[in-house]
Backbone as JSON Lines, residues from 0, in Angstrom:
{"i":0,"aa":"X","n":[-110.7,-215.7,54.91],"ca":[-110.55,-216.34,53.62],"c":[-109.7,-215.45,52.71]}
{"i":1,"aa":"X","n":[-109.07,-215.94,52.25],"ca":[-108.11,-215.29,50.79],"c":[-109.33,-214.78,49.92]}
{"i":2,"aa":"X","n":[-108.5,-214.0,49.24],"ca":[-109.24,-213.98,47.93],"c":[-108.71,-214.79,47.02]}
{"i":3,"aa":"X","n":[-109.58,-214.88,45.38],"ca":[-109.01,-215.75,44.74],"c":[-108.62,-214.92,43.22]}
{"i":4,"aa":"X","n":[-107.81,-215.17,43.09],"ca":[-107.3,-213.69,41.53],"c":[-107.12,-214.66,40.49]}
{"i":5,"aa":"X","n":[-107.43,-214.6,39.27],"ca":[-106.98,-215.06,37.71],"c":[-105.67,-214.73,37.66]}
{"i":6,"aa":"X","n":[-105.07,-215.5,37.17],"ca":[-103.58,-214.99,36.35],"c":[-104.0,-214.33,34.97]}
{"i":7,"aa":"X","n":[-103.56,-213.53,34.11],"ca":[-103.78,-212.87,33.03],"c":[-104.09,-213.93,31.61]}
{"i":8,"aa":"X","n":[-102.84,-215.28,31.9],"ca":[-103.53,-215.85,30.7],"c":[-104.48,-216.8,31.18]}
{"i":9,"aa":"X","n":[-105.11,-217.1,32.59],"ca":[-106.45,-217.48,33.11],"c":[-107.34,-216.52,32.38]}
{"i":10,"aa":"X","n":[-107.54,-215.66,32.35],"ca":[-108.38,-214.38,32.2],"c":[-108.37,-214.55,30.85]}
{"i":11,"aa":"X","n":[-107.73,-214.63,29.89],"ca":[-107.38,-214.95,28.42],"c":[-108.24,-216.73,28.27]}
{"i":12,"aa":"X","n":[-107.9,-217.32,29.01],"ca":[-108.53,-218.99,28.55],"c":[-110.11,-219.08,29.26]}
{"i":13,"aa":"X","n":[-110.45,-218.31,30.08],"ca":[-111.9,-217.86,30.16],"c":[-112.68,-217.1,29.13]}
{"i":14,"aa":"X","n":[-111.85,-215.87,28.71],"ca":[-112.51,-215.78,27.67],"c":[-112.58,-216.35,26.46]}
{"i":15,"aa":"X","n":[-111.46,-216.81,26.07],"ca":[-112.2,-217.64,24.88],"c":[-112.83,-218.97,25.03]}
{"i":16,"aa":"X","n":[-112.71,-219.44,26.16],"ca":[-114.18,-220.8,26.18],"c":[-115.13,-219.69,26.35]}
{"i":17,"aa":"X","n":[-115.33,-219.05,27.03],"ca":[-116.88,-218.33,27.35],"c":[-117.29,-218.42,26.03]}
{"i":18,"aa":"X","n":[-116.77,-217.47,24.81],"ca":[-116.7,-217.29,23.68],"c":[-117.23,-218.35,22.56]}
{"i":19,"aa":"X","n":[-116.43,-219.4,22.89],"ca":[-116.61,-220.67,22.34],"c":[-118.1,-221.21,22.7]}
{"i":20,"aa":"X","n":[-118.22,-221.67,23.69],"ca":[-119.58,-222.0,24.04],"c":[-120.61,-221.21,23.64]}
{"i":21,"aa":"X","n":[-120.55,-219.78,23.87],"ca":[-121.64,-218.79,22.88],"c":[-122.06,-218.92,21.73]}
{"i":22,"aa":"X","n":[-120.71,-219.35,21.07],"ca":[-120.73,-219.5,19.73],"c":[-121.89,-220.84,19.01]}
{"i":23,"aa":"X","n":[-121.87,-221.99,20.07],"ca":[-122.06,-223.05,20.01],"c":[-123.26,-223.07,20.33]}
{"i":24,"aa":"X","n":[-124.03,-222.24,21.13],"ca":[-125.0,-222.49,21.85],"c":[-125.52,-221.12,22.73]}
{"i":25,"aa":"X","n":[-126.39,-220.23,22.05],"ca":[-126.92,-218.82,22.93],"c":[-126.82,-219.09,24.19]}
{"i":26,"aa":"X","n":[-126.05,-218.68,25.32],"ca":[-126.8,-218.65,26.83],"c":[-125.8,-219.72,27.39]}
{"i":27,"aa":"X","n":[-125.11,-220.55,26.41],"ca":[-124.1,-221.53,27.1],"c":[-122.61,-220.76,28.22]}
{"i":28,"aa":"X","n":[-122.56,-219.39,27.18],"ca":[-121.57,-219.03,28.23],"c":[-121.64,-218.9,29.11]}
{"i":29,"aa":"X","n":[-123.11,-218.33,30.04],"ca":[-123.49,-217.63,30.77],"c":[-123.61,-218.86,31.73]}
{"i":30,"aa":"X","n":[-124.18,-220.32,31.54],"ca":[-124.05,-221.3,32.48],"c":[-122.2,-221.62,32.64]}
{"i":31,"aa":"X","n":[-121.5,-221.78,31.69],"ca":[-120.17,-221.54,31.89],"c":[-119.53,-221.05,32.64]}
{"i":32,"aa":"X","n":[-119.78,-219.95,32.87],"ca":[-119.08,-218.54,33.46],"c":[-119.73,-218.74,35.04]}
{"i":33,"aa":"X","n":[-121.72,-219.31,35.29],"ca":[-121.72,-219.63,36.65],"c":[-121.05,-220.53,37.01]}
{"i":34,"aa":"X","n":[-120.24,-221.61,36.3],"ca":[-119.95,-222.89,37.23],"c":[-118.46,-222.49,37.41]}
{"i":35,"aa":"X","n":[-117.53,-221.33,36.37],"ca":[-117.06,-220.6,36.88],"c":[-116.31,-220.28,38.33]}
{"i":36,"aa":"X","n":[-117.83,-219.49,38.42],"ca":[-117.72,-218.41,39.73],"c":[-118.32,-219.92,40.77]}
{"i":37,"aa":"X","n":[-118.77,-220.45,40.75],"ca":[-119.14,-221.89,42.12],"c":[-117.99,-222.5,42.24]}
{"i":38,"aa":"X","n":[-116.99,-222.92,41.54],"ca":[-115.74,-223.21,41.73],"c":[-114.83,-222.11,42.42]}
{"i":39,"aa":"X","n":[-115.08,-221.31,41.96],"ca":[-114.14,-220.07,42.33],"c":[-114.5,-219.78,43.68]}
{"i":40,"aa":"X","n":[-116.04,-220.3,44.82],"ca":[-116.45,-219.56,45.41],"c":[-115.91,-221.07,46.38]}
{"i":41,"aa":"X","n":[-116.1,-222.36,46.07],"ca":[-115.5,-223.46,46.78],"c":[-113.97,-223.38,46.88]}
{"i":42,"aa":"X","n":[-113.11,-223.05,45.72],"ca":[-111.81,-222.6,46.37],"c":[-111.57,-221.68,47.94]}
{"i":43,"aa":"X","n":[-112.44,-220.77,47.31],"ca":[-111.91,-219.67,48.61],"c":[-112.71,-220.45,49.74]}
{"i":44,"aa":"X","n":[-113.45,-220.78,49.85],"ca":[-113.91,-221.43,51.36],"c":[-113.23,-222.81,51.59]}
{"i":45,"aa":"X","n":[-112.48,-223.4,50.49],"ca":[-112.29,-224.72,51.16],"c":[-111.11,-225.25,50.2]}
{"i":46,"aa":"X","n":[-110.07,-224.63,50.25],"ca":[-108.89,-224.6,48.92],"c":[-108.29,-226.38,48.89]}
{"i":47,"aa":"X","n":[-108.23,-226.72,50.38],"ca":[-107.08,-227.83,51.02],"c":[-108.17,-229.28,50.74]}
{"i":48,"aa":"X","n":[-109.33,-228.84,49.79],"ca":[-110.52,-230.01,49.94],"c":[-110.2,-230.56,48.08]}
{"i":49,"aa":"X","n":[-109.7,-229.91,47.66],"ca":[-109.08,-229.88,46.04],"c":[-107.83,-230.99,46.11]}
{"i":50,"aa":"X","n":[-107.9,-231.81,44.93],"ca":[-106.53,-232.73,45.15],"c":[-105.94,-231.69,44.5]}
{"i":51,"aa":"X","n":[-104.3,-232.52,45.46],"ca":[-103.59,-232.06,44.53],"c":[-102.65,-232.34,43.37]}
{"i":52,"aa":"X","n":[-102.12,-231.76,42.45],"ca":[-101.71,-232.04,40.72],"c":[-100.58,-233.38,41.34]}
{"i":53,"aa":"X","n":[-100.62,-234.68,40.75],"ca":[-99.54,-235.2,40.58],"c":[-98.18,-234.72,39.43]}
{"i":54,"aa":"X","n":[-97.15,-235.43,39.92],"ca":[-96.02,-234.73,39.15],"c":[-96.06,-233.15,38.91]}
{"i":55,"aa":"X","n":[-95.59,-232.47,40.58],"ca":[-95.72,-231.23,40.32],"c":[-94.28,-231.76,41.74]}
{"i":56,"aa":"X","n":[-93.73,-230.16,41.75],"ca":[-92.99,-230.48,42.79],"c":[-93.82,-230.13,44.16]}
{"i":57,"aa":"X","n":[-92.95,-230.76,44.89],"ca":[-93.49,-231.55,46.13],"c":[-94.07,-230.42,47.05]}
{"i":58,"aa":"X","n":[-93.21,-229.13,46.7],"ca":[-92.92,-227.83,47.81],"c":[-94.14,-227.03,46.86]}
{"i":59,"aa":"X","n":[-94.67,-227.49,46.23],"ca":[-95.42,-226.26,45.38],"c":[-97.16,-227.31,45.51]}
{"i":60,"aa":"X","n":[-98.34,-226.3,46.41],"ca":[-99.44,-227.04,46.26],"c":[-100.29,-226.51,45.17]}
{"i":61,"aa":"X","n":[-100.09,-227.11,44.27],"ca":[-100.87,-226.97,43.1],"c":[-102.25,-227.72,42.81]}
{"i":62,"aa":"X","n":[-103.06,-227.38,43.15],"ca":[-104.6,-228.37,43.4],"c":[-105.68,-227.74,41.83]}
{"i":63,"aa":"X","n":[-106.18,-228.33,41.65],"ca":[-107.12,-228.69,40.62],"c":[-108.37,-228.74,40.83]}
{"i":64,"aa":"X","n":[-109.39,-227.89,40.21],"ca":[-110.89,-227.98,41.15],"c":[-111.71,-227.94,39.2]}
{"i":65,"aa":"X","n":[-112.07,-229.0,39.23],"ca":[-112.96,-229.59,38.04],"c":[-114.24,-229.2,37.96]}
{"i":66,"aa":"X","n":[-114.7,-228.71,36.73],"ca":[-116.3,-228.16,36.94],"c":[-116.99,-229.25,36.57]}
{"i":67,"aa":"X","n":[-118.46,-229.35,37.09],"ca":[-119.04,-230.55,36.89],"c":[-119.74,-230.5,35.54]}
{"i":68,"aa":"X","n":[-120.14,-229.71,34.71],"ca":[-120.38,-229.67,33.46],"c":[-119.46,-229.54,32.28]}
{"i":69,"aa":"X","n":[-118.62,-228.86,32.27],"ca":[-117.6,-228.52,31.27],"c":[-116.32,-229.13,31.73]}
{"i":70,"aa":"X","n":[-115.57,-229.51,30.51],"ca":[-114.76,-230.54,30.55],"c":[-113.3,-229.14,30.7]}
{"i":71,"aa":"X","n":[-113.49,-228.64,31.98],"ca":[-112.22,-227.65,32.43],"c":[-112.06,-227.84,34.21]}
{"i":72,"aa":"X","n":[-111.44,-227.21,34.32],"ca":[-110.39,-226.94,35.74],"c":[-109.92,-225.75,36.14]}
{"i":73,"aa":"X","n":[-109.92,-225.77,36.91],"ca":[-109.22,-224.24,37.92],"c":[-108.2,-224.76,38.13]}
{"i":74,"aa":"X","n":[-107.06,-224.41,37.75],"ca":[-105.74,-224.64,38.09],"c":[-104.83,-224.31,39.58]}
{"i":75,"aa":"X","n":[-104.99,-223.96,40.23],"ca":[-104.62,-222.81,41.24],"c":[-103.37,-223.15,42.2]}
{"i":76,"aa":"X","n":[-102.96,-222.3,42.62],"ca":[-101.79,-222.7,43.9],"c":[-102.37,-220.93,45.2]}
{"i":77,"aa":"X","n":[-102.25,-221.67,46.47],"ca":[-102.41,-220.89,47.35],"c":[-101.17,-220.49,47.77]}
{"i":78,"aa":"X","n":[-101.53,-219.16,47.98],"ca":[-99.83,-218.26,47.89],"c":[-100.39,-217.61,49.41]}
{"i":79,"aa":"X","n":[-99.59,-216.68,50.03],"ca":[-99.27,-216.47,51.22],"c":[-100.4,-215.3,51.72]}
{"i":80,"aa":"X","n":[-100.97,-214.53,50.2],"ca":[-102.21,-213.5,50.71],"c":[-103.42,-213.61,49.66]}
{"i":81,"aa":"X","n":[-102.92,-214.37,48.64],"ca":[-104.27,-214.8,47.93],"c":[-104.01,-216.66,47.31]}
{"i":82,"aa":"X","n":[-104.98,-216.84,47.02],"ca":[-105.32,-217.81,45.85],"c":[-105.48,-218.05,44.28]}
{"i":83,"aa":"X","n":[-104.16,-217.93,43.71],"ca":[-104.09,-217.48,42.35],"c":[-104.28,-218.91,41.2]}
{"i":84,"aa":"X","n":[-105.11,-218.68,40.39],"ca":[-105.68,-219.34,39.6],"c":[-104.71,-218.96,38.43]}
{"i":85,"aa":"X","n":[-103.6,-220.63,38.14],"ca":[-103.23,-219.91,37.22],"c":[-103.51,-220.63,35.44]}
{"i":86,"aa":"X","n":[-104.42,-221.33,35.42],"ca":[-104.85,-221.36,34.39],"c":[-106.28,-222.1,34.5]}
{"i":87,"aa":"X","n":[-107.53,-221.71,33.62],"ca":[-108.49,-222.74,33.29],"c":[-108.28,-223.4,32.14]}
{"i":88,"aa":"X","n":[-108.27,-224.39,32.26],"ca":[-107.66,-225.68,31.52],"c":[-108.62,-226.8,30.9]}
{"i":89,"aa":"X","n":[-108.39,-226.83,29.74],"ca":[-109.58,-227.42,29.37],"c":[-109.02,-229.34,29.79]}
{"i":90,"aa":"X","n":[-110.0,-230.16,30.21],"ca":[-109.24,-231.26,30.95],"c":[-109.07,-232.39,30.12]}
{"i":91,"aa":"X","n":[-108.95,-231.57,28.33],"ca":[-109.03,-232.85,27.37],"c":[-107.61,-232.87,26.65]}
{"i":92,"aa":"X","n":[-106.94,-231.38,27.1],"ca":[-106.0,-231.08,26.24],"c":[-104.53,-230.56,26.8]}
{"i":93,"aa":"X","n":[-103.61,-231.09,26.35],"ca":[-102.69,-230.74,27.15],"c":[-102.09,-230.73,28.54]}
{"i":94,"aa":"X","n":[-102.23,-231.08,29.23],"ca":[-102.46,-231.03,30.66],"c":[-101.52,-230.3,31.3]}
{"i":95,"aa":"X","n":[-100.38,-230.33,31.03],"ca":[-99.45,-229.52,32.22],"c":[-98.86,-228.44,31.26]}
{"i":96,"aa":"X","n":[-99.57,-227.75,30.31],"ca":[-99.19,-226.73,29.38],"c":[-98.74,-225.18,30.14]}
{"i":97,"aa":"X","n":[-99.57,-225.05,31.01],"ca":[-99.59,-223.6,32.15],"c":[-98.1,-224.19,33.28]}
{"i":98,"aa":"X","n":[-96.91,-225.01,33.27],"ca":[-96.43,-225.31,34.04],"c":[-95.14,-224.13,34.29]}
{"i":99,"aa":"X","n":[-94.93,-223.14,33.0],"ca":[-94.12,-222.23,32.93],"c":[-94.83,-221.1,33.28]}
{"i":100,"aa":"X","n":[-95.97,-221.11,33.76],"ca":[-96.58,-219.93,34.52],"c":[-96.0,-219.93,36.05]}
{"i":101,"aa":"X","n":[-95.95,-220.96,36.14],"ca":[-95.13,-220.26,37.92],"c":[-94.07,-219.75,38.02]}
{"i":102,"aa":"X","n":[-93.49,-219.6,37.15],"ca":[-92.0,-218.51,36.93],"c":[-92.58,-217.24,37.85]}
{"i":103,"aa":"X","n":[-93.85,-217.18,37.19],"ca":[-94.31,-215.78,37.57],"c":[-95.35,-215.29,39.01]}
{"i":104,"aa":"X","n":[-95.33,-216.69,39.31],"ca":[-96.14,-216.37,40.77],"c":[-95.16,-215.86,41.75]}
């Protein structure tokens, strides 16, 4: 199995929902942050079970793994030695905003 890595502004849009939800509710981050890591733990065992993004190009698998409580997404594309997550995305807003992040994969 790959591993699975955050991109930096993944790591940036985790923390401020974590944040957000705290704010909203003691202890909310902390269920947040598990459904998180259960997504994160179904990528790496089963990446090709994720649809994948319409209107993306064809050569690039960009798949989407939705948490069942919080209205976000794992963004990710599987690259050749890991599984890089490159944005959590909240699934109300914006949708293809992280699309100038693959410059950098």
């Amino acid at each position: 199995m790959k591993p699975v890595s955050l991109s930096p502004e993944a790591v940036v849009e985790l923390i401020e929902a974590a944040c957000w939800y705290e704010t909203r509710q003691p202890g909310l981050a902390v269920k947040f942050l598990q459904e998180i890591d259960q997504a994160q733990q179904a990528i790496q065992s089963r990446p090709l079970s994720f649809p994948r993004l319409a209107n993306t190009a064809v050569d690039l698998e960009i798949r989407r793994a939705l948490l069942p409580r919080f209205p976000y997404a794992l963004v990710f594309l599987e690259l050749q030695t890991e599984i890089r997550v490159l944005a959590i995305a909240h699934a109300k807003r914006h949708p293809d905003y992280w699309l100038n992040r693959l410059q950098t994969t």
